[in-house]
Every structure is written in C-alpha cells, then in structure tokens.
N, CA, C, O and CB atoms as a CASP TS submission, in Angstrom:
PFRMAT TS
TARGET T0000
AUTHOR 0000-0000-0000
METHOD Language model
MODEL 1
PARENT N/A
ATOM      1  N   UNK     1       3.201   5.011 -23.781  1.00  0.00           N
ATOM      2  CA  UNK     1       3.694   5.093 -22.425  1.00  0.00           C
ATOM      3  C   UNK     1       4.973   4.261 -22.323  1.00  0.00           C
ATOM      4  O   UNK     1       5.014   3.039 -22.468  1.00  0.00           O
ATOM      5  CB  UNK     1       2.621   4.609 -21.410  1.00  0.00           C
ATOM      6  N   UNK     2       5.832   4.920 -22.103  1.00  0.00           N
ATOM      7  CA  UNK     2       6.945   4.277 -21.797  1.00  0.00           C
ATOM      8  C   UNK     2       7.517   3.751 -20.151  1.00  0.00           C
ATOM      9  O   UNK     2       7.248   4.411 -19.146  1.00  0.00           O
ATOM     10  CB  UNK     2       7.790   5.162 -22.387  1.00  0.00           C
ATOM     11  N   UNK     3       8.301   2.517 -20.114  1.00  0.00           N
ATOM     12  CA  UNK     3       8.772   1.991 -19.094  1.00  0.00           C
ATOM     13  C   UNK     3       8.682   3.294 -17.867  1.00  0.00           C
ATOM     14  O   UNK     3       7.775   3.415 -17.044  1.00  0.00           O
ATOM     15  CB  UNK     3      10.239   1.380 -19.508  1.00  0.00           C
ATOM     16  N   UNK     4       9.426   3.850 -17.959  1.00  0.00           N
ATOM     17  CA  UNK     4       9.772   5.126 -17.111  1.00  0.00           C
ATOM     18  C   UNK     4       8.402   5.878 -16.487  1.00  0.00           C
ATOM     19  O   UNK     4       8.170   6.190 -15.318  1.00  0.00           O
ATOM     20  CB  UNK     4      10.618   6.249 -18.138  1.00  0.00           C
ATOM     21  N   UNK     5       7.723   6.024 -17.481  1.00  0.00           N
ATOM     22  CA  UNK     5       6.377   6.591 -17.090  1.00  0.00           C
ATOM     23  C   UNK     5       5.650   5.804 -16.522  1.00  0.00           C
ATOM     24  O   UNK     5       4.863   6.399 -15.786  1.00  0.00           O
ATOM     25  CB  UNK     5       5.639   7.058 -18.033  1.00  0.00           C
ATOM     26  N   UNK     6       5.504   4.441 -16.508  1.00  0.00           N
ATOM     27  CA  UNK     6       4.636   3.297 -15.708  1.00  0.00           C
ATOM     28  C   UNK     6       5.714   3.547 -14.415  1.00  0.00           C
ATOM     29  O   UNK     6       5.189   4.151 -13.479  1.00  0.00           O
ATOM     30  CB  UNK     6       4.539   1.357 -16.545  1.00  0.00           C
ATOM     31  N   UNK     7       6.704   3.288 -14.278  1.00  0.00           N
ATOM     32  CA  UNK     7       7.345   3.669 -13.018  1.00  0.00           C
ATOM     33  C   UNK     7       7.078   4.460 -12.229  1.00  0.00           C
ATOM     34  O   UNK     7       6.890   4.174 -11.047  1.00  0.00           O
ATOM     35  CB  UNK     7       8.258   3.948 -13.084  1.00  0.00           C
ATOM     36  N   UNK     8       6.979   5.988 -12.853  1.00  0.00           N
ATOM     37  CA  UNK     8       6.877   7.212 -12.055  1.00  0.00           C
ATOM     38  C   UNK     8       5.290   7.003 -11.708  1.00  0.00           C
ATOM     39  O   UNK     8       5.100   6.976 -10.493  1.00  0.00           O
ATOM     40  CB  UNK     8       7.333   8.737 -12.933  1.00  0.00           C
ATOM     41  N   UNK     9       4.550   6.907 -12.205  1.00  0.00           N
ATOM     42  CA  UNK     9       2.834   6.725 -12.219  1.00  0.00           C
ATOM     43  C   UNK     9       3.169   5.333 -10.809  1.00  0.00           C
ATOM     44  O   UNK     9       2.707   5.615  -9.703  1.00  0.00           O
ATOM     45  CB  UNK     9       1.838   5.968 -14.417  1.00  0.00           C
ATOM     46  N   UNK    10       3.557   4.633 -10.876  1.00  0.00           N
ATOM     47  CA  UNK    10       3.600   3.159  -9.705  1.00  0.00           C
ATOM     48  C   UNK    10       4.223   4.284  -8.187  1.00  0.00           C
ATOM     49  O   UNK    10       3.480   4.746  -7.321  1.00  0.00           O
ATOM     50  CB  UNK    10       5.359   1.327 -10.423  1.00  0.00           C
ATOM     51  N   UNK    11       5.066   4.390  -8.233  1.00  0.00           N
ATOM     52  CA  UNK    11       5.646   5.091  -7.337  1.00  0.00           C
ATOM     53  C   UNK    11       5.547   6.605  -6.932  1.00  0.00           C
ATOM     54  O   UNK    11       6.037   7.043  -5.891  1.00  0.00           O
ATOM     55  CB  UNK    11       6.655   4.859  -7.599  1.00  0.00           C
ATOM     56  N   UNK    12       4.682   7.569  -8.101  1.00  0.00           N
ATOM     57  CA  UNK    12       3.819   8.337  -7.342  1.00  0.00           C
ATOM     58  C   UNK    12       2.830   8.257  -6.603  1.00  0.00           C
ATOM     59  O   UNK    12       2.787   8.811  -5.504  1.00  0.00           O
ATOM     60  CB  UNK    12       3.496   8.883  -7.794  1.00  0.00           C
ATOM     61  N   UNK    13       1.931   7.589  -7.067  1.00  0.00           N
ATOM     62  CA  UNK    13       0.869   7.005  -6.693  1.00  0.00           C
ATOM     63  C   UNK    13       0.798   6.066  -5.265  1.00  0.00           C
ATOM     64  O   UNK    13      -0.178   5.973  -4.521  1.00  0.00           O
ATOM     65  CB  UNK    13       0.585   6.313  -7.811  1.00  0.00           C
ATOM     66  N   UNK    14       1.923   5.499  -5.129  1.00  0.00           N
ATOM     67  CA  UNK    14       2.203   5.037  -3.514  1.00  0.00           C
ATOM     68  C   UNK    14       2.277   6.312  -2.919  1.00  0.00           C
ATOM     69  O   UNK    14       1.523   6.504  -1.965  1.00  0.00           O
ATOM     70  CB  UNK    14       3.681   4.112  -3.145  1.00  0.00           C
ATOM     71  N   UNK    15       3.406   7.695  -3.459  1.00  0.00           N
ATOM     72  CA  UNK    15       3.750   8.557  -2.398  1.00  0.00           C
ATOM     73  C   UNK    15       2.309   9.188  -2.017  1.00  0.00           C
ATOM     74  O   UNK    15       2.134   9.627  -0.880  1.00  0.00           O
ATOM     75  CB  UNK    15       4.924   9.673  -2.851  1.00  0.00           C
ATOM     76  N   UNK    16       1.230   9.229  -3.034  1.00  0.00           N
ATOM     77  CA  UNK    16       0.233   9.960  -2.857  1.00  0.00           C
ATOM     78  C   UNK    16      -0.645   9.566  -1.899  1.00  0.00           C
ATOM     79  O   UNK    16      -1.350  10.217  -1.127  1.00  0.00           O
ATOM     80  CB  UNK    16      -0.307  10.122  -3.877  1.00  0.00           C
ATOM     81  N   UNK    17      -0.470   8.201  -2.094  1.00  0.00           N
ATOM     82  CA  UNK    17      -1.581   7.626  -0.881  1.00  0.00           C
ATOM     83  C   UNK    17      -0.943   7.567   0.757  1.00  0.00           C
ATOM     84  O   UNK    17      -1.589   7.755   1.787  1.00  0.00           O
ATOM     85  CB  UNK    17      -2.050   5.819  -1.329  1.00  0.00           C
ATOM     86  N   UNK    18       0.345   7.287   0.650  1.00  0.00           N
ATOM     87  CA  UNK    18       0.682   7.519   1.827  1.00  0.00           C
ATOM     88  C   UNK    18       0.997   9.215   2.581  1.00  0.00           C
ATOM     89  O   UNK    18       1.241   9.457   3.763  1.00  0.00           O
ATOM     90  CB  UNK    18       1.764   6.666   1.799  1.00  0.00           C
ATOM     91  N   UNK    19       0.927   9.817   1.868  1.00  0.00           N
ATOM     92  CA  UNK    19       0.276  10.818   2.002  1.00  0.00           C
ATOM     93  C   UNK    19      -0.986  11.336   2.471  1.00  0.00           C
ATOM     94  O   UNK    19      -1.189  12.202   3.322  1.00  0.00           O
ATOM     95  CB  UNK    19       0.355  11.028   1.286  1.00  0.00           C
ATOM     96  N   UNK    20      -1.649  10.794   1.909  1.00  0.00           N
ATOM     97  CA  UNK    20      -3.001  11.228   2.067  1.00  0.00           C
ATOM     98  C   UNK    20      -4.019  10.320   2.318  1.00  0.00           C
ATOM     99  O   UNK    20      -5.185  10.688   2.174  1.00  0.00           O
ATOM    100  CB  UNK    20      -3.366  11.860   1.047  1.00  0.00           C
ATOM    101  N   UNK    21      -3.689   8.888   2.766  1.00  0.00           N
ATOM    102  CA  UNK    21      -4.518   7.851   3.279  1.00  0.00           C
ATOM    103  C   UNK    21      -5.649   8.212   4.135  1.00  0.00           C
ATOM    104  O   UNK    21      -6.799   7.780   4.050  1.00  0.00           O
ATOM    105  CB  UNK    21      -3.752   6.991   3.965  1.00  0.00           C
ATOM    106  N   UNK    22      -5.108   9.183   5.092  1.00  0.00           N
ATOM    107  CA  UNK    22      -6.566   9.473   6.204  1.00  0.00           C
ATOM    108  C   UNK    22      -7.472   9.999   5.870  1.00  0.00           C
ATOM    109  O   UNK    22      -8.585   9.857   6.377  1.00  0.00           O
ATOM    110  CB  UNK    22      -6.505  10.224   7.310  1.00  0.00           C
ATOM    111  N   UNK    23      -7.129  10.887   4.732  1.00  0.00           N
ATOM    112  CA  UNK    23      -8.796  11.962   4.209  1.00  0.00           C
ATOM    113  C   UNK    23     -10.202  10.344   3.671  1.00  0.00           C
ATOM    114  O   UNK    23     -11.426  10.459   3.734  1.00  0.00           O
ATOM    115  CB  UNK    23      -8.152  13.542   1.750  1.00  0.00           C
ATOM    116  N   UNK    24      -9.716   9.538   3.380  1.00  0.00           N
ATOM    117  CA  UNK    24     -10.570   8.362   2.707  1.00  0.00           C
ATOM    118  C   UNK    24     -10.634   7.231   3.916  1.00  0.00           C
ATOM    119  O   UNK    24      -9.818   6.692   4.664  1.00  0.00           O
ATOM    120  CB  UNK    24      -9.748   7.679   1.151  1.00  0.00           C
ATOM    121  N   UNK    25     -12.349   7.164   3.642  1.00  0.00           N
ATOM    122  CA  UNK    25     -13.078   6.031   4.814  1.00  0.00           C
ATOM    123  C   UNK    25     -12.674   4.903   4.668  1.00  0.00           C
ATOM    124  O   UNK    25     -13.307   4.186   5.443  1.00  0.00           O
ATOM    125  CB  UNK    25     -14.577   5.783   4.812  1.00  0.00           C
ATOM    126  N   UNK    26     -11.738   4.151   3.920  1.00  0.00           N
ATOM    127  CA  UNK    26     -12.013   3.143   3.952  1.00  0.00           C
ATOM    128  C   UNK    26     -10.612   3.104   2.744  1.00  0.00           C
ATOM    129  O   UNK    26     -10.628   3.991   1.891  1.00  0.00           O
ATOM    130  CB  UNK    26     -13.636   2.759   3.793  1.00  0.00           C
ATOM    131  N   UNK    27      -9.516   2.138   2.715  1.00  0.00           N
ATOM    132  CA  UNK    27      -9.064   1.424   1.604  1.00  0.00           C
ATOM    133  C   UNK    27      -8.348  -0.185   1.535  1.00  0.00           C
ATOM    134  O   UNK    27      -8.189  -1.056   2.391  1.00  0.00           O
ATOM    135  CB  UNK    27      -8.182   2.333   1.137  1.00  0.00           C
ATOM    136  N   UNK    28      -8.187  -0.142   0.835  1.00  0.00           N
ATOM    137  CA  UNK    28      -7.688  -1.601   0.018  1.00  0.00           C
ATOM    138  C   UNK    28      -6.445  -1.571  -0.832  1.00  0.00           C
ATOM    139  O   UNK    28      -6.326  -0.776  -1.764  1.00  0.00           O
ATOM    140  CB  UNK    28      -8.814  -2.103  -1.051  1.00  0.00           C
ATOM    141  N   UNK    29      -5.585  -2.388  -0.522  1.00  0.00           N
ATOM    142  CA  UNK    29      -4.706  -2.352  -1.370  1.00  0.00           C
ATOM    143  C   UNK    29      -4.086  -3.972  -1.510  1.00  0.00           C
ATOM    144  O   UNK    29      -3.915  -4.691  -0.526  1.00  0.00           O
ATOM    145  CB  UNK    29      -3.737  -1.222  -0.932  1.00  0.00           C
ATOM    146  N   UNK    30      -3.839  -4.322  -2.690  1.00  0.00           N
ATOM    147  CA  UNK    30      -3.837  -5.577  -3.573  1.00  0.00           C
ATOM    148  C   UNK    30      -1.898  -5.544  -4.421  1.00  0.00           C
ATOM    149  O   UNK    30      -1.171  -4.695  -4.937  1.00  0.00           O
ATOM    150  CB  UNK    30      -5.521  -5.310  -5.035  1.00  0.00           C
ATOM    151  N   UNK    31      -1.839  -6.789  -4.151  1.00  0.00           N
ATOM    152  CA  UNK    31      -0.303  -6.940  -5.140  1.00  0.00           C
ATOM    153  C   UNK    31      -1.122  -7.595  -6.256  1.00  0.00           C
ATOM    154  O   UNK    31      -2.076  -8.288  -5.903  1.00  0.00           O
ATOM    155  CB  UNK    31       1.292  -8.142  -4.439  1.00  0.00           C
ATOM    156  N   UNK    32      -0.949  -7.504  -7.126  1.00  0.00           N
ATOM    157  CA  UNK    32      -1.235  -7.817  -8.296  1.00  0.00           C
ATOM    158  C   UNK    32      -0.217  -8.813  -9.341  1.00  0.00           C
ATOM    159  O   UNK    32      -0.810  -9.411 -10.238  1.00  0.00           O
ATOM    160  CB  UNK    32      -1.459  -6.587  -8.746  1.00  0.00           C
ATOM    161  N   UNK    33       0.902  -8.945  -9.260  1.00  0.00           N
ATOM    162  CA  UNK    33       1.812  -9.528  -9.725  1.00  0.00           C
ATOM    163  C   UNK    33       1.858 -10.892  -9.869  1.00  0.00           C
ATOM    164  O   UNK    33       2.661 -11.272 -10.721  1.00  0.00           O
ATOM    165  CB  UNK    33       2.624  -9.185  -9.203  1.00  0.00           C
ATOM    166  N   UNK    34       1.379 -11.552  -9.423  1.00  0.00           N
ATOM    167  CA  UNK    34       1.060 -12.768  -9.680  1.00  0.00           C
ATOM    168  C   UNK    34      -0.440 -13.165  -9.742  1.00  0.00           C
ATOM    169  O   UNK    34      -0.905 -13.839 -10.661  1.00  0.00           O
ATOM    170  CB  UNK    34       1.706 -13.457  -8.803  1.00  0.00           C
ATOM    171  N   UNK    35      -1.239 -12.642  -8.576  1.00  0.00           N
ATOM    172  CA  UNK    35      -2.246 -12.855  -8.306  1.00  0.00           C
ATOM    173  C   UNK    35      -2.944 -12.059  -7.687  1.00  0.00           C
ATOM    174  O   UNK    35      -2.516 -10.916  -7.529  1.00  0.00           O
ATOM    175  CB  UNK    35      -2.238 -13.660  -7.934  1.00  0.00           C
ATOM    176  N   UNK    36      -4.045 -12.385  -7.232  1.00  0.00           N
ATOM    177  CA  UNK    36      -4.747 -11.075  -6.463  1.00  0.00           C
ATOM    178  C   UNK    36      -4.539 -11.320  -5.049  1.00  0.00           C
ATOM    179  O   UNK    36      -5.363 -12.045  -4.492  1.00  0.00           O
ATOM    180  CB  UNK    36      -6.449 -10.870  -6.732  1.00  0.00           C
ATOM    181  N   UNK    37      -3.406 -10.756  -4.249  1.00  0.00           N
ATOM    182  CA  UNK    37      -3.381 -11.029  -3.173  1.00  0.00           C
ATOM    183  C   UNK    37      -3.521  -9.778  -2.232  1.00  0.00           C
ATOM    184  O   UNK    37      -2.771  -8.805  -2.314  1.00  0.00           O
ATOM    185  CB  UNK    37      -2.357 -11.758  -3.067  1.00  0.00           C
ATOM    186  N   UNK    38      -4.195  -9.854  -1.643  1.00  0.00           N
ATOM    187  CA  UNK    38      -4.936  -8.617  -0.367  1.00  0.00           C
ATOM    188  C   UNK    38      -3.395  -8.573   0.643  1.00  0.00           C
ATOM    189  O   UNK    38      -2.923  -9.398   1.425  1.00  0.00           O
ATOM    190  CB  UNK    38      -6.885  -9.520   0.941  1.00  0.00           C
ATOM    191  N   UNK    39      -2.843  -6.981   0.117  1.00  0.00           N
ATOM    192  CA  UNK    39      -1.823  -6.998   1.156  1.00  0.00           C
ATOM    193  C   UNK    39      -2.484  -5.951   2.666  1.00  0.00           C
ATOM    194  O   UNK    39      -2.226  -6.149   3.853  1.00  0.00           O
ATOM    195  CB  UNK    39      -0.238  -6.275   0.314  1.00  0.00           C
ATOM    196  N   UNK    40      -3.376  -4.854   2.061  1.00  0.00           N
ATOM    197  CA  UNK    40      -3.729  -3.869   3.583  1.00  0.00           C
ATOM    198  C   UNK    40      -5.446  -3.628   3.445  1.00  0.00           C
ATOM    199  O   UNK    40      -6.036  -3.581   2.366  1.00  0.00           O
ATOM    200  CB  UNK    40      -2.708  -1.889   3.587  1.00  0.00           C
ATOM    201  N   UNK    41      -5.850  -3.540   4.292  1.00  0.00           N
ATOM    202  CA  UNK    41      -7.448  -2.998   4.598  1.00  0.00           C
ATOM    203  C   UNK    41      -7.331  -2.122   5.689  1.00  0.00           C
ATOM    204  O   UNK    41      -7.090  -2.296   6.884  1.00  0.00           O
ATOM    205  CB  UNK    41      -8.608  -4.202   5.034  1.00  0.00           C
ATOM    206  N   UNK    42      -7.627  -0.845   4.783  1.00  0.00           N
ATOM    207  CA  UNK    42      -8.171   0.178   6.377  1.00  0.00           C
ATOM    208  C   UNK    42      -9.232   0.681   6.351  1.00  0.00           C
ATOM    209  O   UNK    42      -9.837   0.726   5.280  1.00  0.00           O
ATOM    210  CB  UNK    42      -7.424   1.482   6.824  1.00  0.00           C
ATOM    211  N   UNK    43      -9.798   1.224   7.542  1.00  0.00           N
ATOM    212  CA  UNK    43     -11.160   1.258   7.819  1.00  0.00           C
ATOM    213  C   UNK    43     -11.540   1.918   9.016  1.00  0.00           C
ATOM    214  O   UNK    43     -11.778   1.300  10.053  1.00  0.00           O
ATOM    215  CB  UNK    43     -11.646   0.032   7.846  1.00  0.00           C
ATOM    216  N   UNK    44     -11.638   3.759   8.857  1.00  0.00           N
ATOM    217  CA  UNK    44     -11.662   4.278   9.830  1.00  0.00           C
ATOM    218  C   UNK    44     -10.500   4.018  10.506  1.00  0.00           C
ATOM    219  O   UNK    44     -10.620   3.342  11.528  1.00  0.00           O
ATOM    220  CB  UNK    44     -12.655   4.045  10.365  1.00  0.00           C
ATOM    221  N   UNK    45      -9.385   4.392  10.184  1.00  0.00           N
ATOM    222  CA  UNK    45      -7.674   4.894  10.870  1.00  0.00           C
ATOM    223  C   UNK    45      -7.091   3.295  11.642  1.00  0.00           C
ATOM    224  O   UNK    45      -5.970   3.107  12.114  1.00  0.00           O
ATOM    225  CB  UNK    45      -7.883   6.580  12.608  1.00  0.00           C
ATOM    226  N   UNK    46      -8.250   2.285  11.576  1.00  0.00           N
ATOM    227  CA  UNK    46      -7.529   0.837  11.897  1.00  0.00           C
ATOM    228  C   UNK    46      -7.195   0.741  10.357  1.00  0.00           C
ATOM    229  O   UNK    46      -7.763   1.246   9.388  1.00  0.00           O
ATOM    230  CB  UNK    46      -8.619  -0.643  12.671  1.00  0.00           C
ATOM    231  N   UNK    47      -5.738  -0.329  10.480  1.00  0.00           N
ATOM    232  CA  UNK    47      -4.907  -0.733   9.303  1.00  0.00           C
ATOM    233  C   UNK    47      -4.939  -2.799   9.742  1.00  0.00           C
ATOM    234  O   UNK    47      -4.592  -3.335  10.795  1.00  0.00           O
ATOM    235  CB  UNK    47      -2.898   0.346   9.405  1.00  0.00           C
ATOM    236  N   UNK    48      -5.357  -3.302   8.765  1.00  0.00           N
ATOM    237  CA  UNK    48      -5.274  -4.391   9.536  1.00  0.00           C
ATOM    238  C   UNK    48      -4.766  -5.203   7.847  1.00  0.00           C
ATOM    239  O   UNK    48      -5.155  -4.907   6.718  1.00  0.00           O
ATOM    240  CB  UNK    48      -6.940  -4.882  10.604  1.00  0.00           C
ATOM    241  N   UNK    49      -3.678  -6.387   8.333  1.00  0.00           N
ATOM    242  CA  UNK    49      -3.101  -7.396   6.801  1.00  0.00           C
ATOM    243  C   UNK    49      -3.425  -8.774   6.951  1.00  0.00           C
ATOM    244  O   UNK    49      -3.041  -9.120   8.069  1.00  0.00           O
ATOM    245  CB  UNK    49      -1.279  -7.463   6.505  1.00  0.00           C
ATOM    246  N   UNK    50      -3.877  -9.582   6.430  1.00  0.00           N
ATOM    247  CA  UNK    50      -4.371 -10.877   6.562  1.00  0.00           C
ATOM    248  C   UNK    50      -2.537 -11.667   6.177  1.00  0.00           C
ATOM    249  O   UNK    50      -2.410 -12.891   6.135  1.00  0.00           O
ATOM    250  CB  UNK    50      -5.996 -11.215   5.234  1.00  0.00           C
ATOM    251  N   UNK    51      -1.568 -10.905   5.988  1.00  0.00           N
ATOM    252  CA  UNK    51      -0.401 -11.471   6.014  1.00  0.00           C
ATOM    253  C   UNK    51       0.812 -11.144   7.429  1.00  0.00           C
ATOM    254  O   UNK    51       0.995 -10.190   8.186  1.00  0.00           O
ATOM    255  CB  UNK    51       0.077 -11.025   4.642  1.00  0.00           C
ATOM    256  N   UNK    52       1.400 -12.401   7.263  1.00  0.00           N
ATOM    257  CA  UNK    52       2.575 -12.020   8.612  1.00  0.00           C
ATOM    258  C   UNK    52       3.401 -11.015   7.799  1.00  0.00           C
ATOM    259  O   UNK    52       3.812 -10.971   6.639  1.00  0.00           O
ATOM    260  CB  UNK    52       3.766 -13.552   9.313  1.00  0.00           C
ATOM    261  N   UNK    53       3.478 -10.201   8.913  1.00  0.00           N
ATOM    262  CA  UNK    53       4.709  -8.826   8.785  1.00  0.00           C
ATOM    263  C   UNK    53       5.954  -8.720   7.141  1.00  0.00           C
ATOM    264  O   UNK    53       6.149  -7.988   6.171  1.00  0.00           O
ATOM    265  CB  UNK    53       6.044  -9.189  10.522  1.00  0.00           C
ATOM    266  N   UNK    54       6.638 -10.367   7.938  1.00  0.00           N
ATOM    267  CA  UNK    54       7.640 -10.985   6.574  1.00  0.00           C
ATOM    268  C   UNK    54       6.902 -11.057   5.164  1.00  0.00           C
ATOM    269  O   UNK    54       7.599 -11.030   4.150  1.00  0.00           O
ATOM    270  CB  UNK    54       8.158 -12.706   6.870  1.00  0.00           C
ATOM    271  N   UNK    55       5.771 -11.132   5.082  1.00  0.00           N
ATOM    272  CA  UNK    55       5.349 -11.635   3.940  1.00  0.00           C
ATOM    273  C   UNK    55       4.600 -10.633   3.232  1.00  0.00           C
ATOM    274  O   UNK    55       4.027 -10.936   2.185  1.00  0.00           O
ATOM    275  CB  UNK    55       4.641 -12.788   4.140  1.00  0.00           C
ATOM    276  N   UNK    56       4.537  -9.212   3.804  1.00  0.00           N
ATOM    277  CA  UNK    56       4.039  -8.077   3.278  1.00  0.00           C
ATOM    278  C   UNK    56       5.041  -7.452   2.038  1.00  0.00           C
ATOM    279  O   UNK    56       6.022  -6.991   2.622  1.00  0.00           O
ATOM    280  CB  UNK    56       3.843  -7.104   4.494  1.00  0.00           C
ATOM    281  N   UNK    57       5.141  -7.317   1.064  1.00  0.00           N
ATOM    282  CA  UNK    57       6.251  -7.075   0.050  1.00  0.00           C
ATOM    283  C   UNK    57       6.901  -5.632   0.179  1.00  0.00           C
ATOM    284  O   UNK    57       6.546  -4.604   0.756  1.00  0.00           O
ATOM    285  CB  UNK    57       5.660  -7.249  -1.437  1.00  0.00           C
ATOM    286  N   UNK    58       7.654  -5.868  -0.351  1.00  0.00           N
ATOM    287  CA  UNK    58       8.890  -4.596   0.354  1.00  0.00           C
ATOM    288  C   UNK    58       8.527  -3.550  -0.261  1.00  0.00           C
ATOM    289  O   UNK    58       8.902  -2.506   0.272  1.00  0.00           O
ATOM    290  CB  UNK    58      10.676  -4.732   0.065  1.00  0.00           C
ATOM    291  N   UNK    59       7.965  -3.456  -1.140  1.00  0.00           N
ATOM    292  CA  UNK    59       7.634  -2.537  -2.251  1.00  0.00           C
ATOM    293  C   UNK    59       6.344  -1.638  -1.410  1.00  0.00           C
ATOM    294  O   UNK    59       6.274  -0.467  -1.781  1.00  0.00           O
ATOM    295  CB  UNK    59       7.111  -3.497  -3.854  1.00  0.00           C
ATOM    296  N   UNK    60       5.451  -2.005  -0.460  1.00  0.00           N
ATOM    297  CA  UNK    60       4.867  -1.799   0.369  1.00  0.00           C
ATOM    298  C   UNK    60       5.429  -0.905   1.744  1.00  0.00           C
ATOM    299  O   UNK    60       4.763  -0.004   2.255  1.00  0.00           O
ATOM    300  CB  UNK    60       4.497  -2.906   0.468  1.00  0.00           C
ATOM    301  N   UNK    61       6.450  -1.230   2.111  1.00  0.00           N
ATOM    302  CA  UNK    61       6.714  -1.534   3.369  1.00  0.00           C
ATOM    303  C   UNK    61       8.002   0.405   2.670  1.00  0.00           C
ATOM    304  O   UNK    61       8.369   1.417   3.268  1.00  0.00           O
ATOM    305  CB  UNK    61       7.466  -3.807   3.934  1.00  0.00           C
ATOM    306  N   UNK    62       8.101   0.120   1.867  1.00  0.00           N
ATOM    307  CA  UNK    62       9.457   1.320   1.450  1.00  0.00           C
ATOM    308  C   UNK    62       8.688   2.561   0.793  1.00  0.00           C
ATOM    309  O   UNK    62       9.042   3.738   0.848  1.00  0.00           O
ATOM    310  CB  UNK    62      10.801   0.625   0.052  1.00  0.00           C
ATOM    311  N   UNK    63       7.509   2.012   0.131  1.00  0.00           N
ATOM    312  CA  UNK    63       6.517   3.083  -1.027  1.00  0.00           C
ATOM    313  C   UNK    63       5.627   3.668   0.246  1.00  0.00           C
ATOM    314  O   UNK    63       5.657   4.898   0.242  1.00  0.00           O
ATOM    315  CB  UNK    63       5.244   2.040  -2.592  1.00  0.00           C
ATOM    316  N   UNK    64       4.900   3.155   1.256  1.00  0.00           N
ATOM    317  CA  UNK    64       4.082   3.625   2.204  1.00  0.00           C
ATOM    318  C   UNK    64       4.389   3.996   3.671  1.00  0.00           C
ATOM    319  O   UNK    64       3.511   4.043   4.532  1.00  0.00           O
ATOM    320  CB  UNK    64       3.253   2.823   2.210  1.00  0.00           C
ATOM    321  N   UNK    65       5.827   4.283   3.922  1.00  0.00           N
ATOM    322  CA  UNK    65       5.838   4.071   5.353  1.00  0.00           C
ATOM    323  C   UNK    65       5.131   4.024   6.076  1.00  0.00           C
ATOM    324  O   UNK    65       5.031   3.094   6.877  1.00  0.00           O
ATOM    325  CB  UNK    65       6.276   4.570   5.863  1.00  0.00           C
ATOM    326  N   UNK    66       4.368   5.069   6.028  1.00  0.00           N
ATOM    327  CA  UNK    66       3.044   5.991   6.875  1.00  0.00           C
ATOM    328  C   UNK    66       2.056   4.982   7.361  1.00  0.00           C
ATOM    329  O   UNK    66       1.692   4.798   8.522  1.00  0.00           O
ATOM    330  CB  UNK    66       2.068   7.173   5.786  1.00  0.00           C
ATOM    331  N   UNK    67       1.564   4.160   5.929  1.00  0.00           N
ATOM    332  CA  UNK    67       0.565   2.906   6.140  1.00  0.00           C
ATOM    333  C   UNK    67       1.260   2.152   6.878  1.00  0.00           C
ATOM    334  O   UNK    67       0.850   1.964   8.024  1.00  0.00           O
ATOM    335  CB  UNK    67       0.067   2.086   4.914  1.00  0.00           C
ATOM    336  N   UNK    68       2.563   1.474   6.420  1.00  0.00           N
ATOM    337  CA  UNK    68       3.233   0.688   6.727  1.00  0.00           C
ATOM    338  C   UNK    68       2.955   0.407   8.602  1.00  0.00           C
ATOM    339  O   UNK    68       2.468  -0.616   9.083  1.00  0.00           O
ATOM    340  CB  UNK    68       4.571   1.176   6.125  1.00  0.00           C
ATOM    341  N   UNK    69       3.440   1.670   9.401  1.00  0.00           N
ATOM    342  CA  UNK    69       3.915   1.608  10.604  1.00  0.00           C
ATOM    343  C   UNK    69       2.636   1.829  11.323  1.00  0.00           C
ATOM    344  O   UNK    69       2.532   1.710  12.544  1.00  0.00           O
ATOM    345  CB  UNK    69       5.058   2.550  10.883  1.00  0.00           C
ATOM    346  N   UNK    70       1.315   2.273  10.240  1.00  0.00           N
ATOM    347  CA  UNK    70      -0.313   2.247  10.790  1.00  0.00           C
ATOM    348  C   UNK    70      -0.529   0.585  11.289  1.00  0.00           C
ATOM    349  O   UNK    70      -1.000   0.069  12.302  1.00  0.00           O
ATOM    350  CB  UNK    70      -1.645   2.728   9.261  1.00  0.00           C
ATOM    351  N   UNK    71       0.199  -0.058   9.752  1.00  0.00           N
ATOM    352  CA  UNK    71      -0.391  -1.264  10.385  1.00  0.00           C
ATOM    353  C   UNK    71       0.126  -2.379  11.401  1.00  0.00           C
ATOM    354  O   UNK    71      -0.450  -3.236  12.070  1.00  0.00           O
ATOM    355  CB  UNK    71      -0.703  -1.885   9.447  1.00  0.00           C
ATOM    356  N   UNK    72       1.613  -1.959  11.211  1.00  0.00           N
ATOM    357  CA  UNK    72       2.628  -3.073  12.161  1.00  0.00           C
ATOM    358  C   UNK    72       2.122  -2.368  13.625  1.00  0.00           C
ATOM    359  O   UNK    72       2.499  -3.082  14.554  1.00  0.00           O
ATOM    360  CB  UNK    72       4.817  -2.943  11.822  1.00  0.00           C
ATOM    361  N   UNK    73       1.503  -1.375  14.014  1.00  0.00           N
ATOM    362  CA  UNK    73       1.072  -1.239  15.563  1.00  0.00           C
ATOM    363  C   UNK    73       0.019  -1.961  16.221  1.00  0.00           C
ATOM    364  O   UNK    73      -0.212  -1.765  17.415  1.00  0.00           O
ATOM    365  CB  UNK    73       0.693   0.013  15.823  1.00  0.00           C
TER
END
C-alpha cells in the first residue's frame, strides 16, 4: 500500500460517512494521531463533541461538512 492509497482510503472514507451518517444508530469518531481523543458522538440524529468548536481538527470540520454543521447547531 502505498502513501497515495492510505490517502485516498482516509479521505474516502470521511466522504462516505458524511454521506451516509444517518442510515447508522449511533457513531463515534476518534483522532488518533497522537492519542485517542473523542472528537464526535452521534446518537439518533443528535451530534454532540466533548471539545470547543476551535479545538475540533480541521481535517474534521473540511472531510465531514454534513457532520460538521450537525454538530455546531
């Protein structure tokens, strides 16, 4: 697997879920990069982040809009 292919697999895989987040009861999503840090929990169409707005990573906020603007409401 090359660089490129871990890329496309990272950034499909956001488009897919923000896509298709509502068909699934329930998710979780985690940054992993340093540590295990809990960036979203949804649960039945509430989106809720145990982080302030600023501190949600951009990579989030650009890969999910959809989630994104579920949860800043």
């Amino acid at each position: 697997m090359t660089p490129l292919d871990i890329g496309n697999n990272f950034y499909g895989n956001m488009q897919m879920l923000n896509k298709n987040f509502r068909m699934f009861d329930s998710i979780e999503v985690f940054d992993t990069s340093d540590s295990i840090l809990p960036i979203c929990h949804l649960s039945k169409g509430e989106a809720y982040s145990p982080l302030q707005n600023v501190d949600i990573p951009l990579w989030f906020k650009e890969g999910m809009p959809e989630l994104y603007s579920l949860l800043i409401r």
